[in-house]
N, CA, C and O atoms as CSV, one atom per row, in Angstrom:
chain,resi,resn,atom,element,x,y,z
A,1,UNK,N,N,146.407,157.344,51.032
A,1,UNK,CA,C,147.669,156.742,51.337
A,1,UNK,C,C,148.000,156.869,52.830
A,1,UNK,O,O,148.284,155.904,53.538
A,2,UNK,N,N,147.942,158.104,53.234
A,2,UNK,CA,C,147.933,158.184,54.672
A,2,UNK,C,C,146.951,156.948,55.577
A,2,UNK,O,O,147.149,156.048,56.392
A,3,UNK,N,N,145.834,157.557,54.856
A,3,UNK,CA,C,144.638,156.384,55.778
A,3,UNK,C,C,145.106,154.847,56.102
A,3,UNK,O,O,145.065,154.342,57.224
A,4,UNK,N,N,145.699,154.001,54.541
A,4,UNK,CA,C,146.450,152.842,54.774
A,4,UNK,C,C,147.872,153.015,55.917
A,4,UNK,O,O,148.062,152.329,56.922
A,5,UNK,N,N,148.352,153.632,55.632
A,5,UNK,CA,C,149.034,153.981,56.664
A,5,UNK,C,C,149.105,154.106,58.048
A,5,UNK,O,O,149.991,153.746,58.824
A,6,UNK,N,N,148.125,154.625,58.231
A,6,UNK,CA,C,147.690,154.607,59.627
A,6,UNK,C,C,146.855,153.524,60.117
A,6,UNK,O,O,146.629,153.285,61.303
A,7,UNK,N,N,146.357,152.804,58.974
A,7,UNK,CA,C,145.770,151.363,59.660
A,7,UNK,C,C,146.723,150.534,59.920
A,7,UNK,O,O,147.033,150.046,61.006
A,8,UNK,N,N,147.310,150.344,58.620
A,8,UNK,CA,C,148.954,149.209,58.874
A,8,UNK,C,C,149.270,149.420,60.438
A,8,UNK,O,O,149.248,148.409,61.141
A,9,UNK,N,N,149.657,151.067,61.227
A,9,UNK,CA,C,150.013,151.025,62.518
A,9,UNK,C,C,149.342,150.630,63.459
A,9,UNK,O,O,149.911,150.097,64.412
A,10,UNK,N,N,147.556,150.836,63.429
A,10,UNK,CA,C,146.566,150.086,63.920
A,10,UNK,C,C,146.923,148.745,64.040
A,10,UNK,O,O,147.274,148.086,65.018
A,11,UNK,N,N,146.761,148.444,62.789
A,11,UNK,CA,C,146.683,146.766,62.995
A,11,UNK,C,C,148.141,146.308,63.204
A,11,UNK,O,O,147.976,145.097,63.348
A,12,UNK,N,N,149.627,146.554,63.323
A,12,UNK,CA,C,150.537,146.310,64.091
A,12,UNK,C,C,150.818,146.463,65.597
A,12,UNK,O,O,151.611,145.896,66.349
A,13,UNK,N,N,149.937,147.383,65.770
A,13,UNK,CA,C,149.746,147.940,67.635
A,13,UNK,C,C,148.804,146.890,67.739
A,13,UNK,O,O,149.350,146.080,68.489
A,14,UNK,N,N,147.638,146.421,67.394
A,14,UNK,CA,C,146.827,145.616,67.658
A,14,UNK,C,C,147.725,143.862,67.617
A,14,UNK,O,O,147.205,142.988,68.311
A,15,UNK,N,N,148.109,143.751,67.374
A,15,UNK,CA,C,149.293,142.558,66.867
A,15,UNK,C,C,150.091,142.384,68.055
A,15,UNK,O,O,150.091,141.493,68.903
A,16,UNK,N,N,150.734,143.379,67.931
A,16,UNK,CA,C,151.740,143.540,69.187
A,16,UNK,C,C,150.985,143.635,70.822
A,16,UNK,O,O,151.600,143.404,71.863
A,17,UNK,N,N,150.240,143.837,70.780
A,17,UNK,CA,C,149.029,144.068,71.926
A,17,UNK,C,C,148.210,142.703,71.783
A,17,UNK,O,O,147.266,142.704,72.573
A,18,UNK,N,N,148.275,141.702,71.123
A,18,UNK,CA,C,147.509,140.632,70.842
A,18,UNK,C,C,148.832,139.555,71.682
A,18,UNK,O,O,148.624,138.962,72.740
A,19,UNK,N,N,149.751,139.526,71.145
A,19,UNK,CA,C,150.750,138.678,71.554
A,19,UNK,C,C,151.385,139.167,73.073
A,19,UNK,O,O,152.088,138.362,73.684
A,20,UNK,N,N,151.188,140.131,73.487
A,20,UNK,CA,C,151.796,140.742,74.555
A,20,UNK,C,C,150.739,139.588,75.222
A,20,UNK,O,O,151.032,138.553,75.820
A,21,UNK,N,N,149.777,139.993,74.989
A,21,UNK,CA,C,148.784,139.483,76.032
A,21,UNK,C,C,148.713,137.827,76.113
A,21,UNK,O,O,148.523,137.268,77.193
A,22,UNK,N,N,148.868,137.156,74.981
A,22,UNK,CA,C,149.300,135.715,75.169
A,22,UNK,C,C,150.540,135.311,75.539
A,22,UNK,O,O,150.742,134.118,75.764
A,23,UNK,N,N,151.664,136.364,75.668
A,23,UNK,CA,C,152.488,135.923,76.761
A,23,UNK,C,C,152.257,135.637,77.845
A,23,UNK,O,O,152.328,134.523,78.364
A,24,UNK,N,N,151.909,136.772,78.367
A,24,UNK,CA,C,151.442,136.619,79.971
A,24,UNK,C,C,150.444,135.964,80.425
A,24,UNK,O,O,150.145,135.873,81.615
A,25,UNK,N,N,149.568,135.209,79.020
A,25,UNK,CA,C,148.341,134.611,79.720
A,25,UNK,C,C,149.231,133.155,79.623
A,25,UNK,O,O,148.713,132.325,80.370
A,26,UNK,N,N,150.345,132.654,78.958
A,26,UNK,CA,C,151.540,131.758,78.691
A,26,UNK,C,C,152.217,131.911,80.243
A,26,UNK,O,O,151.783,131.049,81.008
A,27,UNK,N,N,152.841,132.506,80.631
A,27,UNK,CA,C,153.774,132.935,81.593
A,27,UNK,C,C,152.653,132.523,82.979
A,27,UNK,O,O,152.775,131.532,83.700
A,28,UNK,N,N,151.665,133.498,83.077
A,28,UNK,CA,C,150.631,132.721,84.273
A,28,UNK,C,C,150.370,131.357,84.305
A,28,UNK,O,O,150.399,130.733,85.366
A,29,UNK,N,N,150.055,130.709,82.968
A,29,UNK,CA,C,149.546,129.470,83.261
A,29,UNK,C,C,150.474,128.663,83.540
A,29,UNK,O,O,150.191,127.591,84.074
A,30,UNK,N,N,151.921,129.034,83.211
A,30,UNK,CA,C,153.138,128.028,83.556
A,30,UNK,C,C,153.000,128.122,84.982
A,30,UNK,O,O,152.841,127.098,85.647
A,31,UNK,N,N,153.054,129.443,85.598
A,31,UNK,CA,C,153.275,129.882,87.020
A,31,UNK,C,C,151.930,129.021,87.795
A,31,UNK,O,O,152.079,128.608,88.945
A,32,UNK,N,N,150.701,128.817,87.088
A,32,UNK,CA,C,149.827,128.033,87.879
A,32,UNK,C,C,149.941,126.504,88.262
A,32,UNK,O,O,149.663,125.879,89.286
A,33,UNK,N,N,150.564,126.080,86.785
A,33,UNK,CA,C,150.680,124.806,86.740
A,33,UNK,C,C,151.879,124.238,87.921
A,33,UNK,O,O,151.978,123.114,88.413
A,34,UNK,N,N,152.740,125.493,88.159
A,34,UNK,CA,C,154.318,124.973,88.983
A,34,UNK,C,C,153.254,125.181,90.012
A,34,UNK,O,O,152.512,124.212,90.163
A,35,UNK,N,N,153.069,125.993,90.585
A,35,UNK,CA,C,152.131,126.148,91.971
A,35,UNK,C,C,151.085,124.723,92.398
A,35,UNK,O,O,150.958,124.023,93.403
A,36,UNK,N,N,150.389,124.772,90.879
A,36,UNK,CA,C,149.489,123.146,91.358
A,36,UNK,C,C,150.403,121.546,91.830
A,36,UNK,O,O,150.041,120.624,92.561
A,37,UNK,N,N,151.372,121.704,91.236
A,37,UNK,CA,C,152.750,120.519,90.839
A,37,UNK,C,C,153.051,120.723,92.369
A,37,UNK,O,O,152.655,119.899,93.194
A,38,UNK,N,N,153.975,122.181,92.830
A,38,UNK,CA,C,154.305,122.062,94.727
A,38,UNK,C,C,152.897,121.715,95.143
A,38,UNK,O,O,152.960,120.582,95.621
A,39,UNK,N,N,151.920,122.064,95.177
A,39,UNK,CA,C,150.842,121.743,96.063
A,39,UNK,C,C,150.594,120.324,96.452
A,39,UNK,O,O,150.300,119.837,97.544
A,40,UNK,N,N,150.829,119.669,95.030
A,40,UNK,CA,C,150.257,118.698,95.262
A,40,UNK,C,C,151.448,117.770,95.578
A,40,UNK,O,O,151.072,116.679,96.005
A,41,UNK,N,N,152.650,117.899,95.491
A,41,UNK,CA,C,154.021,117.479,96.089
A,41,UNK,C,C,153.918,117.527,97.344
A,41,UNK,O,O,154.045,116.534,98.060
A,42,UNK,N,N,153.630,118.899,97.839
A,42,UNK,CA,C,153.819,119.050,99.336
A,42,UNK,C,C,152.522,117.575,100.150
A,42,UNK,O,O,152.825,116.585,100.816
A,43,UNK,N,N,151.151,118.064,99.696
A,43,UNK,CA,C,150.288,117.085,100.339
A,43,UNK,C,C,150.883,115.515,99.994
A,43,UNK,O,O,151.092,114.661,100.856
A,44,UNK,N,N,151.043,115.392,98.937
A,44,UNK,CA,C,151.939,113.340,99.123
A,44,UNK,C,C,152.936,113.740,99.896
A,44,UNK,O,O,152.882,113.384,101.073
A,45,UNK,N,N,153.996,114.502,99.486
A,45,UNK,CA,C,155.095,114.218,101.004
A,45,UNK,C,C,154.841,114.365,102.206
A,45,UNK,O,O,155.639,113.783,102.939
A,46,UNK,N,N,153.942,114.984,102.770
A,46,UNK,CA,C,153.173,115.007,104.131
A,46,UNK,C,C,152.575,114.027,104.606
A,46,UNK,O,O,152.623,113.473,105.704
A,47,UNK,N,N,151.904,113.821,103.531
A,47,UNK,CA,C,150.884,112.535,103.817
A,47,UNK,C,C,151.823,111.288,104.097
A,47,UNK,O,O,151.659,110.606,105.109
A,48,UNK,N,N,152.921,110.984,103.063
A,48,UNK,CA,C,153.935,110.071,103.474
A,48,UNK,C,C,155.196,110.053,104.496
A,48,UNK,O,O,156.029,109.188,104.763
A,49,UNK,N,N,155.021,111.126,104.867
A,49,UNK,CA,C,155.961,111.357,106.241
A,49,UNK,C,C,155.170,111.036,107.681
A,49,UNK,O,O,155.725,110.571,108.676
A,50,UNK,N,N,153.454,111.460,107.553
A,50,UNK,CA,C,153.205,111.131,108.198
A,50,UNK,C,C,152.598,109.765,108.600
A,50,UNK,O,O,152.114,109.535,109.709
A,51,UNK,N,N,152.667,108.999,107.710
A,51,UNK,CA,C,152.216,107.408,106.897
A,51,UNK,C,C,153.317,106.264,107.526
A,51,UNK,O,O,153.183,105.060,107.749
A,52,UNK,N,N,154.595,107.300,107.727
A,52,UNK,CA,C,156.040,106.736,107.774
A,52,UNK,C,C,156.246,106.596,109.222
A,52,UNK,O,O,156.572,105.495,109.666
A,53,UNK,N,N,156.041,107.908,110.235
A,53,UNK,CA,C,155.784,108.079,111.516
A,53,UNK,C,C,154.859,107.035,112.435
A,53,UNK,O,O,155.040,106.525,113.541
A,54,UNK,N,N,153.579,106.946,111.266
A,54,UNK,CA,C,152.744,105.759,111.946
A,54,UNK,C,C,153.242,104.618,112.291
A,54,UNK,O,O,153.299,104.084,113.399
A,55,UNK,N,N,153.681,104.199,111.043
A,55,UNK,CA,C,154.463,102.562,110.670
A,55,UNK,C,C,155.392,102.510,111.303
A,55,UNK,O,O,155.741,101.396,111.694
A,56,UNK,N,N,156.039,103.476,111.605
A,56,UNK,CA,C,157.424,103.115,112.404
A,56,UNK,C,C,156.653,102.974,113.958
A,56,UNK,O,O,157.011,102.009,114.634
A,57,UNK,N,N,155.761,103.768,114.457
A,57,UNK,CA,C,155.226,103.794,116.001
A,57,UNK,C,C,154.448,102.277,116.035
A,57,UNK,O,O,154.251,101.623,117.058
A,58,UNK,N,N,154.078,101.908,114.719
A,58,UNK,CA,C,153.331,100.396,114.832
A,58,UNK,C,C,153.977,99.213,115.155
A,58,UNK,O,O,153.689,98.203,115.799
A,59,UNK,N,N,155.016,99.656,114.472
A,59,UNK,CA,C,156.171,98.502,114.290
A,59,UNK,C,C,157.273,98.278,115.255
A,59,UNK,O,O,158.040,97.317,115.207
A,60,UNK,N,N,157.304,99.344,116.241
A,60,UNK,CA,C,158.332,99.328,117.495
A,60,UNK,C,C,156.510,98.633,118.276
A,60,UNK,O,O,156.653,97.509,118.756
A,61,UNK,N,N,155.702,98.941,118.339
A,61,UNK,CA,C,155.022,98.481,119.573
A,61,UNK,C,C,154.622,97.103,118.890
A,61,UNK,O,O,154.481,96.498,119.953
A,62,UNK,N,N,154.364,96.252,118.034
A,62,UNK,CA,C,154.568,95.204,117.271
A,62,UNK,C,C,155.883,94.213,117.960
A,62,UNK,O,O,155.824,93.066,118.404
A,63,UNK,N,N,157.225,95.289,117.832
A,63,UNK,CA,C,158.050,94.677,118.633
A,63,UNK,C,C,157.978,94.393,119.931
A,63,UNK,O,O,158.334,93.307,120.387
A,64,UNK,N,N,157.515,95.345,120.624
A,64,UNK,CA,C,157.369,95.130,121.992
A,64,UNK,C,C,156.601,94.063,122.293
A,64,UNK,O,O,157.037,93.380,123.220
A,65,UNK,N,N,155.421,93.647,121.710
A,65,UNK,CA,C,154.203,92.883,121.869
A,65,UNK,C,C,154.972,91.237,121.440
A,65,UNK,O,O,154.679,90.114,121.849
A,66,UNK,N,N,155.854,91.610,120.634
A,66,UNK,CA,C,156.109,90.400,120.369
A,66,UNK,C,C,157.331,89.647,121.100
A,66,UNK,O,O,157.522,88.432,121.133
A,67,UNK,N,N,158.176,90.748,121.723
A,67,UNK,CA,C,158.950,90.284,122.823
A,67,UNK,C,C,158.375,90.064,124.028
A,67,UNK,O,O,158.974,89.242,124.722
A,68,UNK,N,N,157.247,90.618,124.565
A,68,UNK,CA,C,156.591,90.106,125.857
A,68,UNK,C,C,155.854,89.077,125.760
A,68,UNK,O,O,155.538,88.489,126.795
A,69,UNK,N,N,155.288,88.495,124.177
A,69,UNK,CA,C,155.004,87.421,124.287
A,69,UNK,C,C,155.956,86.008,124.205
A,69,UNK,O,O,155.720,84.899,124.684
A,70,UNK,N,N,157.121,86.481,123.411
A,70,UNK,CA,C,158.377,85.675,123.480
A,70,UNK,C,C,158.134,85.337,124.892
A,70,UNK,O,O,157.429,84.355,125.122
A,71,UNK,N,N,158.699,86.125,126.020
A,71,UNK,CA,C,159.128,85.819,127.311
A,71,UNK,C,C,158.189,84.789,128.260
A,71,UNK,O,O,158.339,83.806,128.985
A,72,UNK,N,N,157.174,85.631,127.792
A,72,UNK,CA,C,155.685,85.020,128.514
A,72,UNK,C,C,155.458,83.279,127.782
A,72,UNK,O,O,155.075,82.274,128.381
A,73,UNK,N,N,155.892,83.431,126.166
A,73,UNK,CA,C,155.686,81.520,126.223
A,73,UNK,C,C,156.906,80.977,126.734
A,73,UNK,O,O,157.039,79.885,127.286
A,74,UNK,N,N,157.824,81.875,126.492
A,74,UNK,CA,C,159.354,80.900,127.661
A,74,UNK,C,C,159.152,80.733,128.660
A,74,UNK,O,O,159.283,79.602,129.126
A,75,UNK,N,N,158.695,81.919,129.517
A,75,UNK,CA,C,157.904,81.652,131.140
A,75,UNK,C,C,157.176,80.231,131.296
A,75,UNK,O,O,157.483,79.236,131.953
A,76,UNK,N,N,155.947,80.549,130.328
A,76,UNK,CA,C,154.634,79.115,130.513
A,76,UNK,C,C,155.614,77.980,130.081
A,76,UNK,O,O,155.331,77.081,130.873
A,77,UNK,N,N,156.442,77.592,129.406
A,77,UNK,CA,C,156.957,76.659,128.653
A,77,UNK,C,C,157.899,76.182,129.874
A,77,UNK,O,O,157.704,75.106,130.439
A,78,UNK,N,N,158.706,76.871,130.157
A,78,UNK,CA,C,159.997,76.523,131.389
A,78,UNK,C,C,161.109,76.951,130.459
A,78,UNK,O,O,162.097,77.346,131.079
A,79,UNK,N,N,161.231,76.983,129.061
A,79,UNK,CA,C,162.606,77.260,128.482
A,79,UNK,C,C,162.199,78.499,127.634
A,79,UNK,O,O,161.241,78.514,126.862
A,80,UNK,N,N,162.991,79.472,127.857
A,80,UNK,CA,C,163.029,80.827,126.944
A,80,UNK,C,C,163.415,80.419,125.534
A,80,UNK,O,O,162.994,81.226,124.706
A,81,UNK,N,N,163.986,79.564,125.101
A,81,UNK,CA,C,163.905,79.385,123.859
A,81,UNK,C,C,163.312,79.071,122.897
A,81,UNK,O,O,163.527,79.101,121.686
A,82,UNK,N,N,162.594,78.784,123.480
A,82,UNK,CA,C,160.918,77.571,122.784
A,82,UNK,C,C,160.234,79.403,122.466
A,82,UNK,O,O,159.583,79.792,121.497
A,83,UNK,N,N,160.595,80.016,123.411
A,83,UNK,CA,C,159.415,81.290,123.235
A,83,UNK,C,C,160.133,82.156,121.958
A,83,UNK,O,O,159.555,82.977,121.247
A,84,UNK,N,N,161.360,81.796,121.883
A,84,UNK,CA,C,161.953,82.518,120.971
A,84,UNK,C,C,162.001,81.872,119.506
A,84,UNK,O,O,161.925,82.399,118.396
A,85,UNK,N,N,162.111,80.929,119.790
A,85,UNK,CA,C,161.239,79.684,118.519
A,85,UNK,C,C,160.290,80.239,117.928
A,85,UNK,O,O,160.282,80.701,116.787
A,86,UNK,N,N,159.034,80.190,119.093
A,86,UNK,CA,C,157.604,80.452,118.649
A,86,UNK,C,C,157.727,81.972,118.139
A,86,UNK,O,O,157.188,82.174,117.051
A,87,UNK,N,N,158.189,82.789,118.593
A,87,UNK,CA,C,158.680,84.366,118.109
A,87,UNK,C,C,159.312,84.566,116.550
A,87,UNK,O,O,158.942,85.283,115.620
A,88,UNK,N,N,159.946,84.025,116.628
A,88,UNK,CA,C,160.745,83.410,114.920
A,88,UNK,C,C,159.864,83.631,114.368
A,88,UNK,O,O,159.458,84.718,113.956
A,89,UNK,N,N,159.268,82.232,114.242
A,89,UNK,CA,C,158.340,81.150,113.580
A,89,UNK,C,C,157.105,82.210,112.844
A,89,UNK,O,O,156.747,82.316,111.671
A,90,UNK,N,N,156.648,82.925,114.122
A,90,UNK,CA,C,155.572,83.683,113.772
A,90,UNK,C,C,155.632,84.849,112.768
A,90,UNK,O,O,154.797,85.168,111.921
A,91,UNK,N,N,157.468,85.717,113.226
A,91,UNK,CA,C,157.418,86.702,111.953
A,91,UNK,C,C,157.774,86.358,110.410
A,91,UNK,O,O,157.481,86.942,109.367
A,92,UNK,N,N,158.535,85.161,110.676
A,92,UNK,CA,C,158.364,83.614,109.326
A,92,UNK,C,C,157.432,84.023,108.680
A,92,UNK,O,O,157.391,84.722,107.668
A,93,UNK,N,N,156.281,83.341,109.596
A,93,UNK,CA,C,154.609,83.138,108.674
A,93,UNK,C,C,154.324,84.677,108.046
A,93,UNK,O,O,153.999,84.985,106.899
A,94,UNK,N,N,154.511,85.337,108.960
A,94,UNK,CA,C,154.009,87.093,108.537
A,94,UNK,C,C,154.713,87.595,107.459
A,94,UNK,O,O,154.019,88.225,106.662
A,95,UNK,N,N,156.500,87.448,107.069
A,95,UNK,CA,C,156.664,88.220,106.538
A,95,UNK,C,C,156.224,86.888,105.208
A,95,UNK,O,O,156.022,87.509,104.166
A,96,UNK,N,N,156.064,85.592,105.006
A,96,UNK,CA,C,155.191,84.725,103.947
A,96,UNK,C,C,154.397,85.087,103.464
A,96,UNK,O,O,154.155,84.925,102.268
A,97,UNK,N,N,153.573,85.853,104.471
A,97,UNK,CA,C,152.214,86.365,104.019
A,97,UNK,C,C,151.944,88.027,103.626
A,97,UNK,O,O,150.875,88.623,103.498
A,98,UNK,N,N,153.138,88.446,103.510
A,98,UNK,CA,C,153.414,89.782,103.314
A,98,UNK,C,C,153.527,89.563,101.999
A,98,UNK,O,O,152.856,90.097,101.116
A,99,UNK,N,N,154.572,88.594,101.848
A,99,UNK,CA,C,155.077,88.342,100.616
A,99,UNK,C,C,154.427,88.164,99.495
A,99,UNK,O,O,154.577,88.760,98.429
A,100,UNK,N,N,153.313,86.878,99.915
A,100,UNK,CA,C,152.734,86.532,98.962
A,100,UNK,C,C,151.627,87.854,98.500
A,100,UNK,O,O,151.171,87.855,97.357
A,101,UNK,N,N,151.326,88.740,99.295
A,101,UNK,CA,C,150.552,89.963,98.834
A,101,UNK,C,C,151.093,91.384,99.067
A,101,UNK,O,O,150.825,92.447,99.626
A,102,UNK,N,N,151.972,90.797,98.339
A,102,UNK,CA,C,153.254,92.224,97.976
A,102,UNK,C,C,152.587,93.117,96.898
A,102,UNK,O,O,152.748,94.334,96.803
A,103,UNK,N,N,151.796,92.320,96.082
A,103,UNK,CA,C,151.290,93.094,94.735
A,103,UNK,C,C,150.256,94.154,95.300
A,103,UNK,O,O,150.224,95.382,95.215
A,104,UNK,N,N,149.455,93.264,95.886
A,104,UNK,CA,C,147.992,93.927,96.467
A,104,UNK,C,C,148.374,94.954,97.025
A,104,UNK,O,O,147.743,95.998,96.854
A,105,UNK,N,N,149.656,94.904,97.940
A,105,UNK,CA,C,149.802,95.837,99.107
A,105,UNK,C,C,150.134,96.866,98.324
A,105,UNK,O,O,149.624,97.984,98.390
A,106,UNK,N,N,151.518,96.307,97.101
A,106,UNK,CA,C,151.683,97.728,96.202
A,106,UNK,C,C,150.686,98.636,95.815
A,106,UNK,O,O,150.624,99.849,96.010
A,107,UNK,N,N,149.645,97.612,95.037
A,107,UNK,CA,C,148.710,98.321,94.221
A,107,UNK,C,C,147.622,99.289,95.324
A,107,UNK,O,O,146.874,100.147,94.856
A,108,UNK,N,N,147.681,99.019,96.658
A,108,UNK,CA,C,146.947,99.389,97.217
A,108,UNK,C,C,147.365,100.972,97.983
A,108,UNK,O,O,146.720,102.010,98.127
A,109,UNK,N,N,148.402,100.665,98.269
A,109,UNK,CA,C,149.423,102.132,98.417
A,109,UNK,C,C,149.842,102.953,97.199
A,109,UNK,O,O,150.223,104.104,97.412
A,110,UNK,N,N,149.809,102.397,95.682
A,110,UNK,CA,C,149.777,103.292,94.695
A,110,UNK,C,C,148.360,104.316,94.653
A,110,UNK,O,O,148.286,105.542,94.572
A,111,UNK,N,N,147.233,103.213,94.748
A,111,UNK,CA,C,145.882,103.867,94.317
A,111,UNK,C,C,145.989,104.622,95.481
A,111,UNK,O,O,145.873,105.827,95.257
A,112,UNK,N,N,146.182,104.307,96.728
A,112,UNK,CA,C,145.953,105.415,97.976
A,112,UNK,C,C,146.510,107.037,97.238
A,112,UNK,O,O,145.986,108.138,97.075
A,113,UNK,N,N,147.758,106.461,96.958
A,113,UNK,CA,C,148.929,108.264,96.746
A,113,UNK,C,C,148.767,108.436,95.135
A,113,UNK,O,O,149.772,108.822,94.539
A,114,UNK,N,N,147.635,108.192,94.409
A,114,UNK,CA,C,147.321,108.484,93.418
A,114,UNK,C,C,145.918,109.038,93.725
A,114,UNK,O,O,145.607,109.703,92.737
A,115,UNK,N,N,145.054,109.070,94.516
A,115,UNK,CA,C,144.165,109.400,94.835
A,115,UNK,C,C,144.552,110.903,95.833
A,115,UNK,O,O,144.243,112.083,95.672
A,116,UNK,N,N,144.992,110.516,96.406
A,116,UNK,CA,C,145.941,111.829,96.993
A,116,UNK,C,C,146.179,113.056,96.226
A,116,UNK,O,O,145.982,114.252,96.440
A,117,UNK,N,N,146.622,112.429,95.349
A,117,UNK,CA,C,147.815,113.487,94.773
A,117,UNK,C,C,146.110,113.850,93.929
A,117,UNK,O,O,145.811,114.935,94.429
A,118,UNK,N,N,145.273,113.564,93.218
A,118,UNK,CA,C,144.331,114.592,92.754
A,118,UNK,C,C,142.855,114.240,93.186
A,118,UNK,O,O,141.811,113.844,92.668
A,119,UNK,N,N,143.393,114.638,94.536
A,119,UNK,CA,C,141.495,114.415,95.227
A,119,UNK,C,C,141.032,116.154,95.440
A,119,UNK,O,O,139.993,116.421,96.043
A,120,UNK,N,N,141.677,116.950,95.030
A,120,UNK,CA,C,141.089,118.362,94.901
A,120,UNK,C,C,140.545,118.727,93.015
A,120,UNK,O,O,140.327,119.812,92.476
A,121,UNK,N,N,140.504,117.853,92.665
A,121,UNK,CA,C,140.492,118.078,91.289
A,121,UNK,C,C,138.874,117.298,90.960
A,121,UNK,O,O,138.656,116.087,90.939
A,122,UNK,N,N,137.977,118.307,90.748
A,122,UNK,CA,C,136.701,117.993,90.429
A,122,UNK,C,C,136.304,119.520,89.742
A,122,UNK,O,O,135.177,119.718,89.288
């Protein structure tokens, strides 16, 4: 009677020592998974801040390029307005052609920051 006895406490210490330990192997893997989740947060928001920095430095010298050519066909022309015409006209056609491959461009900046987000994962 004793002997059962003393196993019952065995095998309840063993129990209790079984589940202890799948807590914490529970509790770590949450703690890994939040750690992998910032990691991989931090690299897309980096990557898109610095994605953002570009485009904006492209797009002011874009402007510039496109106001010195404004001036320069008003110059050749004799009337600054014709250059500002042709200036129009041109970001017209561009943002047309933006337009019409709005999808592509999406799909192409999704797969980029989907590739991103698990290119450490092999």
């Amino acid at each position: 009677m004793e002997d059962d006895e003393i196993k019952e406490e065995k095998d309840i210490g063993y129990w209790e020592s079984a589940v202890q330990h799948i807590e914490q192997y529970v509790t770590t893997k949450i703690k890994l998974y939040k750690f992998e989740l910032v990691e991989r947060l931090t690299l897309i928001g980096s990557s898109l801040i610095s994605s953002l920095f570009i485009y904006v430095f492209l797009l002011f010298c874009f402007i510039f390029l496109l106001l010195g050519g404004v001036y320069a066909i008003g110059e050749y022309s004799g009337h600054i307005y014709l250059g500002f015409l042709f200036g129009a006209g041109s970001l017209l056609l561009l943002a047309a052609l933006f337009y019409g491959l709005r999808n592509r461009i999406k799909k192409m900046f999704l797969d980029k920051l989907i590739r991103k987000a698990f290119e450490n994962e092999k």
